[in-house]
C-alpha positions, 0 to 999 in steps of 0.5 A, spaced: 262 726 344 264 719 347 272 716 347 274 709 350 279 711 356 281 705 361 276 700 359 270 706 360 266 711 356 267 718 358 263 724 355 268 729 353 265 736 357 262 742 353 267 747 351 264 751 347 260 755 352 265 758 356 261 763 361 255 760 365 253 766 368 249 770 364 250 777 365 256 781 369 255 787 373 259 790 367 255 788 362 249 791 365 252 798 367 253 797 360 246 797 358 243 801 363 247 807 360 245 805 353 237 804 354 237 807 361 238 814 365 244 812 367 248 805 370 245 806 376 238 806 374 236 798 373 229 800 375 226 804 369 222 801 363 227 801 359 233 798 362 228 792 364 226 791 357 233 791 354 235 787 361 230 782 359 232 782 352 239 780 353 237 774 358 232 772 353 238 772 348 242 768 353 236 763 354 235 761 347 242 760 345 242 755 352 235 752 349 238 750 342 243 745 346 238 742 352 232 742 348 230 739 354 230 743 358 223 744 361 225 748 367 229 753 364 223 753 358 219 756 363 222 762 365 223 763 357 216 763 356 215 768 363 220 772 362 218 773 355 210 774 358 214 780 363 218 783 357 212 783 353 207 787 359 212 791 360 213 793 351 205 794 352 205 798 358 211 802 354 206 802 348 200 806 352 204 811 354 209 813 350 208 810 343 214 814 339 220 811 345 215 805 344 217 805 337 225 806 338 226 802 343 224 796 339 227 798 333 234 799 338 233 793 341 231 789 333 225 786 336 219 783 331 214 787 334 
């Protein structure tokens, strides 16, 4: 939105999008607990996927407003190539925690 200020236009920021980071160590703990082994436990299959999942999330919402944001569309597109090796990976090995692990986090797979 532009407005008329001392002989100049100036662009009025964005205040819709409050936080910049994507996710606080808080947040994370958080999914850890809910999709891990505990909150320290960001190594396994599990957390990652919902990590990912979450930033995805995050990275979507970003791409809706910038939508030229080519950078930030490539790591879209690589994070969503991790998080599908890792869902097949998953897949292989445990197909029953595959399935409830896709339906917790409403994936369309």
């Amino acid at each position: 939105m532009l407005f008329f200020k001392n002989n100049y236009y100036i662009c009025k920021p964005k205040t819709e999008e409050k936080n910049n980071m994507n996710l606080d160590t808080q947040q994370k703990e958080k999914l850890f607990t809910k999709y891990g082994a505990g909150k320290e436990d960001s190594g396994s299959v599990y957390s990652q996927v919902a990590l990912f999942t979450e930033r995805i999330k995050h990275l979507t919402a970003h791409l809706k407003n910038n939508r030229k944001d080519y950078g930030t569309q490539r790591s879209l597109q690589l994070m969503v190539g991790r998080r599908r090796k890792l869902l097949d990976y998953l897949k292989r090995k445990d197909v029953v925690a595959y399935r409830k692990l896709v339906k917790d986090l409403k994936l369309r797979r």
